[in-house]
C-alpha positions in Angstrom: -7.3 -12.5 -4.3 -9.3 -14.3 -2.1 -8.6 -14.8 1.5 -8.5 -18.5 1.5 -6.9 -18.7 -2.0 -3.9 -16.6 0.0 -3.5 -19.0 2.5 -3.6 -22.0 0.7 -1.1 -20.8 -1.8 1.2 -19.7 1.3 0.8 -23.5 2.4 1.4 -24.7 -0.7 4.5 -22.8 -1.2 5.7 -24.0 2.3 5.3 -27.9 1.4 7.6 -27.2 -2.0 10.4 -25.7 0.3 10.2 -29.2 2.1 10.1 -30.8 -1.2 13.1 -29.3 -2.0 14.6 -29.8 1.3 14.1 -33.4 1.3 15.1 -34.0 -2.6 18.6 -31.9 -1.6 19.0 -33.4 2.1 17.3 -36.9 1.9 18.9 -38.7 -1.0 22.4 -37.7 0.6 21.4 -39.4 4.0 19.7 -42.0 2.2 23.3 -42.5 0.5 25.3 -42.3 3.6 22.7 -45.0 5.5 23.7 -47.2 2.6 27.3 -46.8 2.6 27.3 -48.0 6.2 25.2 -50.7 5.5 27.7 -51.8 3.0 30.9 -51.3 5.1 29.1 -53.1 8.0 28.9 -56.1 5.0 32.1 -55.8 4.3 33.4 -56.2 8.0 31.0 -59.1 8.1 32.3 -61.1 5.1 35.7 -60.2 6.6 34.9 -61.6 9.8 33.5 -64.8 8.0 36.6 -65.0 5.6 39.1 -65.1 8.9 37.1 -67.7 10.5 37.8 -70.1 7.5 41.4 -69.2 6.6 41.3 -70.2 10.7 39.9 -73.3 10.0 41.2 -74.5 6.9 43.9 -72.6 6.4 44.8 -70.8 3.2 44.8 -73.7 0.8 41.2 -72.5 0.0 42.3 -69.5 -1.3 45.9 -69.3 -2.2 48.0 -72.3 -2.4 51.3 -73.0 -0.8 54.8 -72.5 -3.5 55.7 -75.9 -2.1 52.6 -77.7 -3.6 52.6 -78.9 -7.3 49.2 -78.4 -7.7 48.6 -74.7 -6.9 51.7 -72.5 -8.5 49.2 -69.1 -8.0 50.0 -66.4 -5.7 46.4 -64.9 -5.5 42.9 -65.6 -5.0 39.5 -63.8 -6.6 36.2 -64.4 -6.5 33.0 -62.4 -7.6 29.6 -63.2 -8.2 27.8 -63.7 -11.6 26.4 -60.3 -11.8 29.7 -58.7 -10.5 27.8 -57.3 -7.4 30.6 -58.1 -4.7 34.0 -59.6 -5.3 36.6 -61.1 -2.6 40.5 -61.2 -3.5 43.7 -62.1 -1.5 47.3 -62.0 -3.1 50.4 -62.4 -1.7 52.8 -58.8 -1.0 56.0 -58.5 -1.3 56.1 -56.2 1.8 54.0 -55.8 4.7 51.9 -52.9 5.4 49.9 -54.3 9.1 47.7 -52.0 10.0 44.0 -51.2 9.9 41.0 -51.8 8.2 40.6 -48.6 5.2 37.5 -48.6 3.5 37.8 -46.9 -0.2 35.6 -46.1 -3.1 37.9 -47.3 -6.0 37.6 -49.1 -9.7 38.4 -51.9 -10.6 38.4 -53.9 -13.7 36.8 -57.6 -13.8 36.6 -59.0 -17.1 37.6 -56.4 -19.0 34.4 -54.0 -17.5 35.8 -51.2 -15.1 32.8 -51.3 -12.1 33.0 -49.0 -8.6 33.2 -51.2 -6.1 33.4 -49.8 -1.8 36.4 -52.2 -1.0 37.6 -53.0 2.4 41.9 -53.4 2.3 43.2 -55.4 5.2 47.0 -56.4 5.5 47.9 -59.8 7.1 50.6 -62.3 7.8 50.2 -66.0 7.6 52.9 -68.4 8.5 55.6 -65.5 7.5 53.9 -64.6 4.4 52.1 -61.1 3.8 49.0 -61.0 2.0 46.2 -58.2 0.8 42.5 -58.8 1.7 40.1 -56.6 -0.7 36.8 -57.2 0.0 34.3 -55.4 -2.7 31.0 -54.6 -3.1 29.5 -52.8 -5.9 28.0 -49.2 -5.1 26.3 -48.8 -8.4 23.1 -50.3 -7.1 23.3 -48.2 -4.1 23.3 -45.0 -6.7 20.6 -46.7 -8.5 18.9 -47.4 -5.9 18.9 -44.0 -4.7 17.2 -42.3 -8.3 14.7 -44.2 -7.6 14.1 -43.6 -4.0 14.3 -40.0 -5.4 11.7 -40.3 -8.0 9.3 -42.3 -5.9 10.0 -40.0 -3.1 9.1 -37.1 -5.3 5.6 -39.0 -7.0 4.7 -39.3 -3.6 5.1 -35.9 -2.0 3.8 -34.6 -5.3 0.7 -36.4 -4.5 0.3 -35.9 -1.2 0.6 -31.7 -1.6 -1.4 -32.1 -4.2 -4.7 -33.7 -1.7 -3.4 -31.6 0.8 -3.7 -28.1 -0.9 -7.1 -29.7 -1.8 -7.7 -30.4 1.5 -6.1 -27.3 3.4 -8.7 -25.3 0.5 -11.8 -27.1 2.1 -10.9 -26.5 5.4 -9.6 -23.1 5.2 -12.9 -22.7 2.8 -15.0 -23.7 6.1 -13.1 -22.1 8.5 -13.7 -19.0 6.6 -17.2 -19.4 5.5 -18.6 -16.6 8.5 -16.1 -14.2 6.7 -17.8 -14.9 3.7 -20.9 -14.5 5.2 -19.9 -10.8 6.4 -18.7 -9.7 3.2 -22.2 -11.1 1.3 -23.6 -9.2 4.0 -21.9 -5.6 3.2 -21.8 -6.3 -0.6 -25.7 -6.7 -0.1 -26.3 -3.4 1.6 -27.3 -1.1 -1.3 -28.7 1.0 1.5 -28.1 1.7 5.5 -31.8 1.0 5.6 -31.0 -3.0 4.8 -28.5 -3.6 6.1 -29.0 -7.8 7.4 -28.0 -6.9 11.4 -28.3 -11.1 12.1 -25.6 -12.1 13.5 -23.5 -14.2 11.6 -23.3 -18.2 13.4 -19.8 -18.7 13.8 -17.5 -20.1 16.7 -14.3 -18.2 16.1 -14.1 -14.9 18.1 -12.2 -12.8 15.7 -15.2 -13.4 13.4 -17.6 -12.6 16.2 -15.6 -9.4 17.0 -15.7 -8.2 13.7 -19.5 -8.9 12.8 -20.6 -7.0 16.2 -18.2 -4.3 15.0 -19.8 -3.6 11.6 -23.3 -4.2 12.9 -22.7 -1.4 15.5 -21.2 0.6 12.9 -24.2 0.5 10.7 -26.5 1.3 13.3 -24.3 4.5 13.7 -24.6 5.3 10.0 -28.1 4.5 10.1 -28.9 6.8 12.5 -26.9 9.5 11.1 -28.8 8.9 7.5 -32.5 9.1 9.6 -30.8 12.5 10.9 -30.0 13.4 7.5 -33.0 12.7 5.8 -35.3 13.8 8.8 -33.1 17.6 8.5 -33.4 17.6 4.9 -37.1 16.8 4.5 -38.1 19.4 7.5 -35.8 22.0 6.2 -37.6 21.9 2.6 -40.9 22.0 4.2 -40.0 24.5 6.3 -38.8 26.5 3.5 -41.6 26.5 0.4 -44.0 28.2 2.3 -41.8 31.3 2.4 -40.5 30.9 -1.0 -44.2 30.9 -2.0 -44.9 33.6 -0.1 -42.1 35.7 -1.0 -42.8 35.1 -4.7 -46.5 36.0 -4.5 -45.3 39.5 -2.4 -42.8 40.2 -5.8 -45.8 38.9 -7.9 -48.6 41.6 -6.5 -45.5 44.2 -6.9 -44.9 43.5 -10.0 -49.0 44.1 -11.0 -49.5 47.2 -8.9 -47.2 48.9 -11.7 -46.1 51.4 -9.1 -42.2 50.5 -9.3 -40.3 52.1 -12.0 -38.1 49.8 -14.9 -35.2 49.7 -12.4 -37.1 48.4 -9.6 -39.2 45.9 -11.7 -36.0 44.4 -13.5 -34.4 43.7 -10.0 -37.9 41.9 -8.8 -38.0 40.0 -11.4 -34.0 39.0 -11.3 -35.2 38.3 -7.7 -37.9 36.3 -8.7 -35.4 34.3 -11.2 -33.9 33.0 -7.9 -36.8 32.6 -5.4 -37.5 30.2 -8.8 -34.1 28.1 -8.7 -33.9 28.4 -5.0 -37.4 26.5 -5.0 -36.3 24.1 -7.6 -33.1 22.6 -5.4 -35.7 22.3 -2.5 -38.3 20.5 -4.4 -35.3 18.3 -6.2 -34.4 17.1 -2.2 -37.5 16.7 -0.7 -37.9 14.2 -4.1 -34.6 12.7 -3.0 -35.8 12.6 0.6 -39.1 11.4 -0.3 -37.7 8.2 -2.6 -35.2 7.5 0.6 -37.9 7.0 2.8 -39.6 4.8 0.5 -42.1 7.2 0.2 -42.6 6.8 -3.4 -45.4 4.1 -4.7 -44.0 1.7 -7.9 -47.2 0.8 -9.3 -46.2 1.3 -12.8 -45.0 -0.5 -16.1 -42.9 1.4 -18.7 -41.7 0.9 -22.3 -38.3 1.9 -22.6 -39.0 3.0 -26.3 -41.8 5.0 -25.1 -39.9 6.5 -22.1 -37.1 7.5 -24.2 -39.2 9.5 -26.9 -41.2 11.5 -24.1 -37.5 12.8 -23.0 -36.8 13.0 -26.4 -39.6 15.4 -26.6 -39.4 17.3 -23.5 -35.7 17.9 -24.5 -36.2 19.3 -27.9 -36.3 23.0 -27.3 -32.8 23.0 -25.4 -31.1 20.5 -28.7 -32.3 23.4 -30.6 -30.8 26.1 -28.4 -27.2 25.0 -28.9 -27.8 23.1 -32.5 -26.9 19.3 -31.2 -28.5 16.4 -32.7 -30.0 13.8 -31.0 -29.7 10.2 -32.6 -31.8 7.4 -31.4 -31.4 3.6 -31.6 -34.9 2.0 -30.1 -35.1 -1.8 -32.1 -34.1 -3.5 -28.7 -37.1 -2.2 -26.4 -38.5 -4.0 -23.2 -40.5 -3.7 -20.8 -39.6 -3.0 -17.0 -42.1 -3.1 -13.6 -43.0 -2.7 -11.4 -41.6 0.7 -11.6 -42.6 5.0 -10.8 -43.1 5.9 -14.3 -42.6 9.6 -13.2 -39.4 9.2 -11.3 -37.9 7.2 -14.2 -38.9 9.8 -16.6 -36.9 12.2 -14.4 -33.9 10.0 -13.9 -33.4 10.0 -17.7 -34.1 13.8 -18.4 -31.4 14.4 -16.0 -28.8 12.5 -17.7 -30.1 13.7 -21.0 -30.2 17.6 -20.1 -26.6 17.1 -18.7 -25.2 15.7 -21.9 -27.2 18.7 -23.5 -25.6 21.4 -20.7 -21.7 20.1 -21.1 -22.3 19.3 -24.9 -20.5 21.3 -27.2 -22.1 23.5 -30.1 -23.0 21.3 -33.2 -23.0 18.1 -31.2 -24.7 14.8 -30.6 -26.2 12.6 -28.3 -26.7 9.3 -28.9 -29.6 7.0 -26.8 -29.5 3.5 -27.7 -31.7 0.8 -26.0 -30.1 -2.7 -25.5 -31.3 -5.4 -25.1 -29.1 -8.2 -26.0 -28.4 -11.8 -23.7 -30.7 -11.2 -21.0 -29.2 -7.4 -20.4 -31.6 -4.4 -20.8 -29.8 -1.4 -20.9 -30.1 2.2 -21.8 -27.5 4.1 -22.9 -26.5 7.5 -23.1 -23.8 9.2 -24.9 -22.9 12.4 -25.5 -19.7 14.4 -27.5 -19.2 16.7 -24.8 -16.4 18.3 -22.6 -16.3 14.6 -20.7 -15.2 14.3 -17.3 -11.6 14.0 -15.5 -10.9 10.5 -14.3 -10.4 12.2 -10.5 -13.9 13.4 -10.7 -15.9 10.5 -11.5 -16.3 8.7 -8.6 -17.8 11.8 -6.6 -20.6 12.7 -9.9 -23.4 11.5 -8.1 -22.3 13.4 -4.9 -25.2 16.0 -3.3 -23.8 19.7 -4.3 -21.1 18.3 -6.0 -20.4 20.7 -9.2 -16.9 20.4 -11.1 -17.9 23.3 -13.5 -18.6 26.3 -12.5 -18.9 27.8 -15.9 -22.6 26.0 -16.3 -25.3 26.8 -14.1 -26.1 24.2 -12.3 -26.8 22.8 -8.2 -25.5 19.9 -8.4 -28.6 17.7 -7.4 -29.3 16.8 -11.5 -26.9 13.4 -11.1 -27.6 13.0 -7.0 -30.8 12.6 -8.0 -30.4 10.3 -10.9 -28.3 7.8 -8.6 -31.1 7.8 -6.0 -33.7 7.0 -8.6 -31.5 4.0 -9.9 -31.1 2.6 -6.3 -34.4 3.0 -5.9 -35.1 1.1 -8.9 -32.3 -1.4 -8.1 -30.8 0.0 -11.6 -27.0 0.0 -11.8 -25.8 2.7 -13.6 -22.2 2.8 -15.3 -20.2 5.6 -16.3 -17.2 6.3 -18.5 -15.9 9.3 -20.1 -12.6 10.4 -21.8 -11.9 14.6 -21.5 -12.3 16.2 -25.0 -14.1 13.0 -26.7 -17.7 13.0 -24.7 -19.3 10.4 -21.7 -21.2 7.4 -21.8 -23.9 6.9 -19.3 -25.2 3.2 -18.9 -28.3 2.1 -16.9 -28.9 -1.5 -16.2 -32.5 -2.4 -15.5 -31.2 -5.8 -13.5 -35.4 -6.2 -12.4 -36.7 -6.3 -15.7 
């Protein structure tokens, strides 16, 4: 995953833990802000009610035994909607003390409502009497889901612009990363690697483009050292191949040695032969490296694949293993070595004729199907262990030793490809065979 895709998430993940913070924590402040606005109401309307029954008295409310006109003991009043109610009553005993404050029921017109009521105890002209004072709380609750559900529509959309907008910036802020990693996934070869310095303001980003910029000029100077000691050291070492080969040669005719002598010449001569075969193999390696080799040509794939097909013929025969050929997809690639590609495909060929079994096949299709041009190899050989895979195209690199082989065939077909900007895919199952896949991405 992505860098900035990390860190957005992470941010993202933070603002739900607020979310969830604020719809837990929020909604019960919001509720006790409320319920103090309502008592502070309540004390209000109490203040107001004392004022009158000051005033006026309590006629207003509760009239006097000794009046003919009001026989009632109690007083209530509530609004049309039932929102807030105000009661007084006459107690038979008196209970003076302070204000309480109480979520309770009570029943108005046959509908039981929650009211926050405020209880006060008073005596008037010897007579003790119950103030309520209510006001509904259901609105408060009400009120409350809905602060909750705008609250939520709102911080839903506001994490939602900024994740959007913590992904651009981060995006930005990252963009010299970026720009690194194009850089390395670019470098097919030491040789190109881009050393411009990436434009960027944030230090950690400088630090680490210097860093791999002096590290590549390391490596590239360890691969000129490489390639300078390989190329000298296969010079350096034809001429006395040759010259040991021609000595065994002029031996060989004098016909002075006896059958003993001449048999170990010529096993000698055997290896002076494979001994000059690895060094002309890397000074070919060494010589396409350094760019050395001209790509003037323009090759048929169909074409390509039946020289091999040809050159390969006396070895299928050797070990009896049929070689199958699909060709209706060809194309065309340049600019291209003819020679080198030639050798590139041998190789593969030859090793899927070397670790083939007796009585097998090998399959070479060409593809050329939505823009992809591929040739493919496959073979019903020994295969290769997953372990190995990754290290096939190593220099010297041989996982069976039962074959004779030096271990340049494969190094040599992966510094062809490069060299061709060919990709070249490989998969294999032990027992069942391999599949070699080339992907002419040029043509």
């Amino acid at each position: 995953m992505k860098l900035y895709y990390k860190v957005t998430f992470i941010n993202a993940f933070t603002r739900i833990l607020i979310i969830v913070a604020f719809l837990v924590f929020v909604p019960s402040l919001i509720y006790q802000a409320a319920i103090k606005q309502i008592d502070s109401n309540l004390k209000n309307k109490e203040t107001t009610i004392f004022q009158r029954v000051s005033n006026k008295g309590m006629k207003e409310f509760i009239a006097e035994e000794s009046d003919s006109t009001y026989g009632d003991s109690s007083f209530a009043d509530y609004t049309i909607f039932k929102e807030n109610y105000v009661s007084i009553e006459k107690i038979a005993e008196s209970a003076i003390g302070k204000d309480t404050i109480v979520n309770s029921s009570r029943d108005i017109e046959e509908e039981v409502l929650e009211y926050r009521i405020l209880k006060h105890y008073f005596v008037y002209n010897h007579t003790n009497y119950l103030l309520e004072i209510g006001e509904s709380i259901q609105y408060v609750r009400d009120l409350n889901l809905i602060l909750r559900k705008v609250a939520l529509y709102i911080l839903l959309v506001i994490i939602t612009l900024t994740v959007l907008v913590d992904l651009s910036i981060i995006q930005y802020l990252l963009r010299p990363l970026q720009k690194i990693e194009t850089k390395l996934i670019a470098t097919r070869h030491p040789e190109k690697f881009d050393f411009r310095r990436v434009n960027t303001t944030t230090t950690d980003f400088r630090y680490l483009d210097n860093t791999i910029s002096e590290m590549m000029r390391k490596i590239q100077n360890a691969f000129h050292i490489e390639k300078e000691f390989i190329a000298n050291v296969s010079h350096e070492l034809l001429t006395p191949i040759s010259i040991l080969q021609t000595r065994l040669e002029n031996m060989l005719e004098a016909g002075t040695l006896n059958e003993e002598s001449e048999q170990k010449i010529l096993e000698s001569q055997r290896t002076l032969g494979r001994l000059k075969q690895i060094v002309r193999s890397l000074l070919l390696i060494s010589q396409i490296e350094n760019n050395q080799a001209p790509k003037e040509d323009t090759i048929n794939s169909t074409e390509l694949v039946k020289e091999v097909a040809e050159e390969i013929e006396v070895r299928l025969d050797e070990k009896n293993i049929s070689l199958e050929l699909d060709l209706k997809d060809a194309f065309t690639f340049a600019p291209c070595n003819k020679s080198l590609l030639f050798t590139m495909l041998f190789n593969l060929v030859n090793n899927a004729v070397k670790y083939n079994n007796q009585n097998g096949k090998i399959f070479i299709t060409v593809s050329n199907v939505r823009n992809e041009q591929k040739i493919i190899v496959r073979d019903t050989g020994k295969g290769i262990p997953p372990e190995n895979i990754e290290s096939i195209f190593y220099r010297f690199k041989k996982f069976n030793t039962t074959e004779e082989s030096y271990g340049l065939g494969l190094a040599m077909v992966k510094t062809i490809a490069d060299f061709h900007h060919i990709d070249i895919s490989v998969e294999s199952k032990v027992g069942e065979g391999s599949t070699f896949t080339l992907l002419f991405k040029g043509v």
